[in-house]
C-alpha positions as CSV (number, residue, x, y, z in Angstrom):
1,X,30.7,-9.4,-32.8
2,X,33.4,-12.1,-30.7
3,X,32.9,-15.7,-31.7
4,X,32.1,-17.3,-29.0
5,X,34.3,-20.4,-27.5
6,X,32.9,-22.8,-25.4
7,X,35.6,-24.9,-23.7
8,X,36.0,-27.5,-21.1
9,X,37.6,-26.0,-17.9
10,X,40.8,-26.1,-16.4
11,X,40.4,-25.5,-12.8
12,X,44.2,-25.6,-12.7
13,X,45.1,-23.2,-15.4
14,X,45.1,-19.5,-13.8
15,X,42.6,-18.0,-16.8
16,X,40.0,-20.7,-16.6
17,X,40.3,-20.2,-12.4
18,X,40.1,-16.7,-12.6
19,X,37.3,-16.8,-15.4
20,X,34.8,-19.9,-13.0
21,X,35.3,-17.0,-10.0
22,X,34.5,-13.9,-11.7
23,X,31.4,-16.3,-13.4
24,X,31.1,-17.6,-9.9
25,X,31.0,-14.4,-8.0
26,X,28.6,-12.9,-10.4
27,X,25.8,-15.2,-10.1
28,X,25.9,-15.2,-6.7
29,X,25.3,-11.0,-7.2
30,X,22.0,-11.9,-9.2
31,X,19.0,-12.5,-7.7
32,X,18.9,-16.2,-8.3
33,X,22.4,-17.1,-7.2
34,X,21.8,-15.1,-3.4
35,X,21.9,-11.4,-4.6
36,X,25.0,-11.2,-2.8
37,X,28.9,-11.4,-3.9
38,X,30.7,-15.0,-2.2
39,X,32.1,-14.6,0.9
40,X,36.0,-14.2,0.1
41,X,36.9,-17.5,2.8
42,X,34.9,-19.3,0.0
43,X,35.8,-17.6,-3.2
44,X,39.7,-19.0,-1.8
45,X,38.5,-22.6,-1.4
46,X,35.9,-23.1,-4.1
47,X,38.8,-24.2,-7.3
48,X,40.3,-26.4,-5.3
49,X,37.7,-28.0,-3.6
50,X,35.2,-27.8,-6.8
51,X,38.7,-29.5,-8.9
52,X,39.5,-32.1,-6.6
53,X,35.8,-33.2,-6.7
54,X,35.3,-36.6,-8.1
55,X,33.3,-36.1,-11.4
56,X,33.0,-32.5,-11.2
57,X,33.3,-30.3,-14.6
58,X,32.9,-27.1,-15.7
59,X,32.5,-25.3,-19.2
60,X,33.0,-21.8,-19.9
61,X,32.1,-20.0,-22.6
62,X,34.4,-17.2,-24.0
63,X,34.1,-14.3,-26.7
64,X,37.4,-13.0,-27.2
65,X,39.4,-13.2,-24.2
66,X,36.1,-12.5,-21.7
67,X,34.5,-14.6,-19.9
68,X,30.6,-14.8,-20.3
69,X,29.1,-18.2,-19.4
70,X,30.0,-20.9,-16.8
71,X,28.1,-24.2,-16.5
72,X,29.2,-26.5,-13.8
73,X,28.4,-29.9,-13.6
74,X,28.3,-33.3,-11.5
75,X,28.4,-36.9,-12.8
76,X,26.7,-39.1,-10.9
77,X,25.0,-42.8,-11.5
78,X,21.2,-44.0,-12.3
79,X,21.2,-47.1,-11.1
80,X,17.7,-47.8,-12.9
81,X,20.2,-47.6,-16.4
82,X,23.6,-48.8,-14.8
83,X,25.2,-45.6,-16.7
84,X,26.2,-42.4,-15.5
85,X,24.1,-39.3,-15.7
86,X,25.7,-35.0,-15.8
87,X,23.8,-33.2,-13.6
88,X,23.5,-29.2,-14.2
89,X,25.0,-27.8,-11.1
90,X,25.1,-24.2,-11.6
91,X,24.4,-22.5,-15.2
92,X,25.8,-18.9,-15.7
93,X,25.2,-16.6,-18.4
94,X,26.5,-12.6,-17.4
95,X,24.0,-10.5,-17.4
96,X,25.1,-8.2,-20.4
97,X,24.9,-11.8,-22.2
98,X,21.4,-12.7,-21.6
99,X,19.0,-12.9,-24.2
100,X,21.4,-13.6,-27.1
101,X,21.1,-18.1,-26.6
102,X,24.1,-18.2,-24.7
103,X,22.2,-20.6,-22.2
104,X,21.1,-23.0,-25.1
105,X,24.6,-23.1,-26.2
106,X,25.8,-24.0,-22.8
107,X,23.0,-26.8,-22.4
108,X,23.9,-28.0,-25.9
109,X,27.8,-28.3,-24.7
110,X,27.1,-30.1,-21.7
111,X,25.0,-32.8,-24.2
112,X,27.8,-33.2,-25.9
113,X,30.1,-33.6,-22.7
114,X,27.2,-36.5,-21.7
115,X,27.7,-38.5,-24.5
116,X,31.4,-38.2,-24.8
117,X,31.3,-39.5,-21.1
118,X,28.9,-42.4,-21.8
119,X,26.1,-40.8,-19.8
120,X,22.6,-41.6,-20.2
121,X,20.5,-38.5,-18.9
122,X,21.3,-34.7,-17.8
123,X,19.5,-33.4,-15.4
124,X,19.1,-30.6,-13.4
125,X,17.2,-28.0,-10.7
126,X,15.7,-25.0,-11.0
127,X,13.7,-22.3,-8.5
128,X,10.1,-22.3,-9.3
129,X,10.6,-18.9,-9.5
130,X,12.6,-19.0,-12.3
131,X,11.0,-18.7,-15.2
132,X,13.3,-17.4,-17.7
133,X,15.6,-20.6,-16.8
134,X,12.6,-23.0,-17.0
135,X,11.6,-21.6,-19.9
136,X,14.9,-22.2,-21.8
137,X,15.0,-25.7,-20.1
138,X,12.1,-26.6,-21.5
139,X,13.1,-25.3,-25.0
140,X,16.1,-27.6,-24.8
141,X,13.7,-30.3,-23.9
142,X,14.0,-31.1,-20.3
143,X,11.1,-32.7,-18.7
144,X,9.1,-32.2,-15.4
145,X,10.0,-28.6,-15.2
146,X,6.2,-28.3,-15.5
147,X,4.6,-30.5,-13.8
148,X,1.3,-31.5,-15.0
149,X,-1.7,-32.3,-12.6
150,X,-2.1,-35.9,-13.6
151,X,1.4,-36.5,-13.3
152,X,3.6,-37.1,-10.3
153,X,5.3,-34.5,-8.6
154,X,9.2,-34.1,-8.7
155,X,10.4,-32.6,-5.7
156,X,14.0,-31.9,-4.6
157,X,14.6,-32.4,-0.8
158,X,18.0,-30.1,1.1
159,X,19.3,-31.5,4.2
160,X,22.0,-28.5,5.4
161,X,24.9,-30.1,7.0
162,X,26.9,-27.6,9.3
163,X,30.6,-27.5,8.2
């Protein structure tokens, strides 16, 4: 069995470009990411536009020279702390991966990314009908992914701008 490599992205660098579309492409196949491939008009913008993104990262994980995991990431600020906090973006694991605790590794790197960045929180969204991923995120000890009665209800809002 490969070790596996998990390193910070170079959106730049023609490997890492070519691995975060192949990643890209493949979990917009799946079910969860749309269940169909990216329109090519985006696959041809997406690394420059996701590179020149202010605080925008990605991670891939490798065994051998194949590409098998892709997190992508967004920093943005809490206020509440006066820090800045990762959010989980996208989170890719190929499906002939899954099942072997590629996604904990990739949650586990983007912790350590946080805290090399000074952040104080990650966060993230998943479908409610997702329950593999909320599963695993709760195993890595997110909150809220269930909600509890008594509690108050987290709720993600999309406004879809044309363009």
């Amino acid at each position: 069995m490969s070790e596996l490599v998990i390193t910070l992205a170079d959106i730049q660098s023609q490997r890492d470009c070519d691995a975060f579309l192949f990643l890209m492409d493949h979990y917009s196949r799946d079910a969860f990411g749309g269940g169909a491939p990216l329109d090519a008009q985006i696959l041809n913008r997406l690394p420059k536009a996701w590179g020149d993104h202010p605080g925008a990262f990605s991670l891939i994980a490798w065994k051998s020279d194949t590409p098998v995991g892709l997190v992508n990431c967004v920093t943005s600020f809490s206020t509440f702390r006066a820090m800045p906090r990762i959010n989980i973006h996208d989170l890719v694991v190929h499906a002939d991966q899954r099942g072997e605790g590629l996604g904990r590794k990739l949650i586990e790197a983007v912790v350590e990314q946080a805290k090399s960045r000074g952040a104080c929180q990650v966060t993230l969204e998943v479908r409610a009908d997702n329950q593999r991923a909320r599963e695993l995120y709760q195993r890595c000890g997110f909150a809220g992914i269930e909600i509890p009665a008594e509690s108050h209800t987290h709720l993600f809002g999309v406004l879809k701008l044309e363009g």
